[in-house]
N, C-alpha and C positions, 0 to 999 in steps of 0.2 A: 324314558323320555329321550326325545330326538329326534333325529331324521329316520332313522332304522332300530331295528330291536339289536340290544347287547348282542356281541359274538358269542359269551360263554353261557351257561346255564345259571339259571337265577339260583340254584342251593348248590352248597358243596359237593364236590366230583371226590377228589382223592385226599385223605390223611395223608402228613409228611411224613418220611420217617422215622422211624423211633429206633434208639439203641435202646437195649435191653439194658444197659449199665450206667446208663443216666437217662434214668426216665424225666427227671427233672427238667430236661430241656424242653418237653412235650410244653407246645402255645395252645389253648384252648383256640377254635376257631372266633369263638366269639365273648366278649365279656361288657356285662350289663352292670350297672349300680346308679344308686341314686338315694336322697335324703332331703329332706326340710329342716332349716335351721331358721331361725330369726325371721326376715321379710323374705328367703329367696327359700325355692323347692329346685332343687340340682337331678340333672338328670344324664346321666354318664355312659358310651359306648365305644366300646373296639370291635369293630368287623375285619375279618379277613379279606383280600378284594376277591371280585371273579377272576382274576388271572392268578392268584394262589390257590383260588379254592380249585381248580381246572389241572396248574402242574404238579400239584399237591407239594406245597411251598408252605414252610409258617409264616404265619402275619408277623411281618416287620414291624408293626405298630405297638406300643405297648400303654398300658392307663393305670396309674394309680390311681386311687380317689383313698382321702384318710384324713381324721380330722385330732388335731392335739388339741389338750385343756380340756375345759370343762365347762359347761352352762354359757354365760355370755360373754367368758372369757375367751370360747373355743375359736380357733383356727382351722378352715378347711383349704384342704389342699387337692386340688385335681391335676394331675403332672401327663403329658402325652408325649412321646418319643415316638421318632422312627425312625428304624437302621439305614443305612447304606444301601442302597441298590444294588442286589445281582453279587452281594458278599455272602458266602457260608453261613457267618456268625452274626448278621443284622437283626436277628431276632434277640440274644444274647445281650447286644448292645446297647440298646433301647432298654430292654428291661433292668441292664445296669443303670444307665441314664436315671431311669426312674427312683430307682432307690436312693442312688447318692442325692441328689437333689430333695427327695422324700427325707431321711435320716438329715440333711443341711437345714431343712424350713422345719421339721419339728423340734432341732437343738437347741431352737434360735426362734419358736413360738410367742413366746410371749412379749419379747421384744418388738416382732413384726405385729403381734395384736394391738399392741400400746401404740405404733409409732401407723397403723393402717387409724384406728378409732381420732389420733390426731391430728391428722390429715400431714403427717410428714412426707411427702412427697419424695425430696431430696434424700434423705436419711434412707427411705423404702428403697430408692433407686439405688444408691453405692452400695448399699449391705445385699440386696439381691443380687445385684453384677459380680458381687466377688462370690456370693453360695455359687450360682450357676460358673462364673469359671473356675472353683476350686473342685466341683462334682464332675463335669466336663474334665478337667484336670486327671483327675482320677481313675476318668476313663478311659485316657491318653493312658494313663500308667499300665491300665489294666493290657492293654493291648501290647504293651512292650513285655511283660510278663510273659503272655502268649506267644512272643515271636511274633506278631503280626501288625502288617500296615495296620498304622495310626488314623491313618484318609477311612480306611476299607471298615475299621472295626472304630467309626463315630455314630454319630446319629443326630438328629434336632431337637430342638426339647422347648416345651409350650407350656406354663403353669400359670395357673389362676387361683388366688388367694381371696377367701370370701370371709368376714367376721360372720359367727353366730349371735352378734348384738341387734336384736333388731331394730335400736336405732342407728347405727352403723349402714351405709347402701355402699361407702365407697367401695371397689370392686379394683383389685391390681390383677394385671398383666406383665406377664413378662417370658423372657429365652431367648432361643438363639435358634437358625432355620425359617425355613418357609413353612405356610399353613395358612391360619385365615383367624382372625376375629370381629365378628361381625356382630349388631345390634338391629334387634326388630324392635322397631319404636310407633303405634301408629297405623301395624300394618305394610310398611314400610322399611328395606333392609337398609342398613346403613355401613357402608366400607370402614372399622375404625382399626385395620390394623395400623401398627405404628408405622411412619414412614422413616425409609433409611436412606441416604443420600450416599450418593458413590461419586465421590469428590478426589480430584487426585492434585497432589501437591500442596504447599502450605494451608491450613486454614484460612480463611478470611472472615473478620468480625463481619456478620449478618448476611454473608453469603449463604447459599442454599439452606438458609432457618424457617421452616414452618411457625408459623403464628402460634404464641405460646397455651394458647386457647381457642377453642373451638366453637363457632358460634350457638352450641349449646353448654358452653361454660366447661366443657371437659378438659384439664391441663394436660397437655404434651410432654413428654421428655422422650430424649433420644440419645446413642449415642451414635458419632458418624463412624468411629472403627478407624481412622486413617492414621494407618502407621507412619512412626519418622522415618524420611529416610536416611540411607544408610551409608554412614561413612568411609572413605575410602582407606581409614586406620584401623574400622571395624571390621567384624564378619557380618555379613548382612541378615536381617532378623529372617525371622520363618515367614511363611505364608500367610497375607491374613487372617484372619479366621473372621469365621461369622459372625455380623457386628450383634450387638446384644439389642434389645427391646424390650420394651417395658410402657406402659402405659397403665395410669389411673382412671379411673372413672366414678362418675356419683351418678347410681341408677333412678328411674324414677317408678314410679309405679308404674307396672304394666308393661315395663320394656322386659324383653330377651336376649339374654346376651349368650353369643356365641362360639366358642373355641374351638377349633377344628384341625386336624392334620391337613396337608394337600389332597389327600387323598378325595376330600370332603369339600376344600376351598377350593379348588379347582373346576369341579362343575357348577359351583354356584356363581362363581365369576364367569364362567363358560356357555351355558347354559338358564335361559332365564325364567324359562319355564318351570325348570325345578325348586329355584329361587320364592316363585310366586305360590307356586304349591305349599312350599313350607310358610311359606308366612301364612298362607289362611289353615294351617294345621297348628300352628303355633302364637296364631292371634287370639284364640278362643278363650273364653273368660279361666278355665282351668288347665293347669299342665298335662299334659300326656300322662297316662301311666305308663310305666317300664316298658310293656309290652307294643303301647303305640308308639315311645319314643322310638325303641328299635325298629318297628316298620319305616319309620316315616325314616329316619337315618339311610335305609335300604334302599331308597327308591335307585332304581340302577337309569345309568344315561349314557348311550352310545359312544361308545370312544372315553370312558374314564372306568379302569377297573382296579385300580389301587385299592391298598387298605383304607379304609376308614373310620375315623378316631374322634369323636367328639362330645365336646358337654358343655350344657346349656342351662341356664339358670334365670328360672322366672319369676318376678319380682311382684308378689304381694299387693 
């Protein structure tokens, strides 16, 4: 889709490559999964983009998908990272990302199934803010271990918490980074990533506050990230970091909801053509299987050839 056809070739050109002494680094180029649990059928993909598959680069994106508990107690977890631009080790990074965050929501399962099925809101947001910066954290560590910049060996991270209660629809969001979460409701996409405000200087009560509710009843939270500042008896703090996000939602029937790297969010905000496409592939009384999820994920669009990461969960 576009004005022009892609510059690189629709399939893979060149493998990265590989030491013979840690094969374990090898990134598959692409990685599919997916499952029905309770009211929602989950459908999960990592693509490499056309400019990796072209310099023979691993995909910087990485996905878990993995569920704790058991029956309608279970907890699923879909976590998406991606490395740093144009770093060595951004494949590495990400798939770190992934794990610590994976091993922080499944220690901490049952907790987040009780306080998700009760609609605690508040309690979901401070316990998820401190998993994501303790993993995050870790991966700070990890980098100093290595000798290497802290900036160069990060990444972003995007997870989605779904009960297997099928009376349960709420639906959490949260991380740190750009990307995209988006709702097909109707036919119709709906922008619901969380908004972050970039406010400098004191707070002020009910300046730049979005309405704590959306006029389909979905509640907001945020955080705005603004550091104090710093005294002249102090050392002055670090760089901010990415402010965190998080949002809940209660789905209704029939809607889709959307998770996505940049890689993915980007021509759907860019692009509306491709936007429309997906909605009438994804409006359709039943979900894609595996094989159509990953085409329609593919569709390529002029001028966007990054990795691509996403997963999508269709509601009964």
């Amino acid at each position: 889709m576009g004005t022009r056809p892609p510059t690189y070739d629709a399939e893979p050109t060149a493998l990265p490559a590989a030491d013979p002494d840690d094969l374990d680094d090898l990134v598959a180029d692409t990685v599919l999964d997916g499952a029905r649990y309770g009211a929602c059928t989950l459908r999960a993909v990592s693509v490499r983009g056309d400019s990796a598959r072209y310099r023979g680069e691993p995909r910087r994106d990485s996905l878990l998908t993995a569920r704790f508990g058991t029956g309608e107690h279970a907890l699923l977890l879909v976590a998406m990272a991606t490395g740093a631009r144009a770093t060595p080790g951004a494949h590495r990074a990400a798939a770190e990302a992934c794990q610590w965050i994976g091993r922080a929501v499944g220690r901490s399962h049952a907790r987040l199934v009780q306080d998700i099925r009760d609609g605690r809101r508040g309690d979901l947001k401070s316990g998820l803010h401190r998993l994501t910066d303790r993993s995050l954290g870790k991966l700070r560590a990890s980098a100093a271990e290595q000798g290497v910049d802290p900036e160069e060996y990060a990444a972003s991270l995007r997870c989605l918490l779904l009960s297997a209660d099928p009376g349960c629809r709420t639906r959490v969001f949260f991380g740190v980074g750009p990307g995209g979460l988006f709702r097909l409701r109707e036919g119709e996409w709906q922008d619901i990533e969380p908004q972050v405000a970039d406010v400098k200087g004191e707070p002020v009560v009910g300046f730049g506050s979005p309405p704590s509710e959306t006029p389909d009843g979905d509640r907001l939270t945020m955080d705005l990230g603004i550091p104090t500042p710093p005294s002249p008896y102090e050392r002055a703090p670090e760089p901010p970091r990415e402010p965190f996000r998080f949002r809940t939602s209660v789905a209704r029937p029939g809607d889709t909801l959307l998770m996505c790297s940049g890689g993915l969010a980007d021509p759907l905000r860019g692009e509306p053509e491709l936007g429309e496409y997906l909605a009438e592939r994804w409006s359709r009384p039943e979900p894609p299987g595996l094989a159509a999820f990953l085409a329609d994920s593919q569709v390529r669009v002029k001028g966007y050839a990054d990795d691509r990461t996403a997963a999508a969960v269709w509601e009964a």
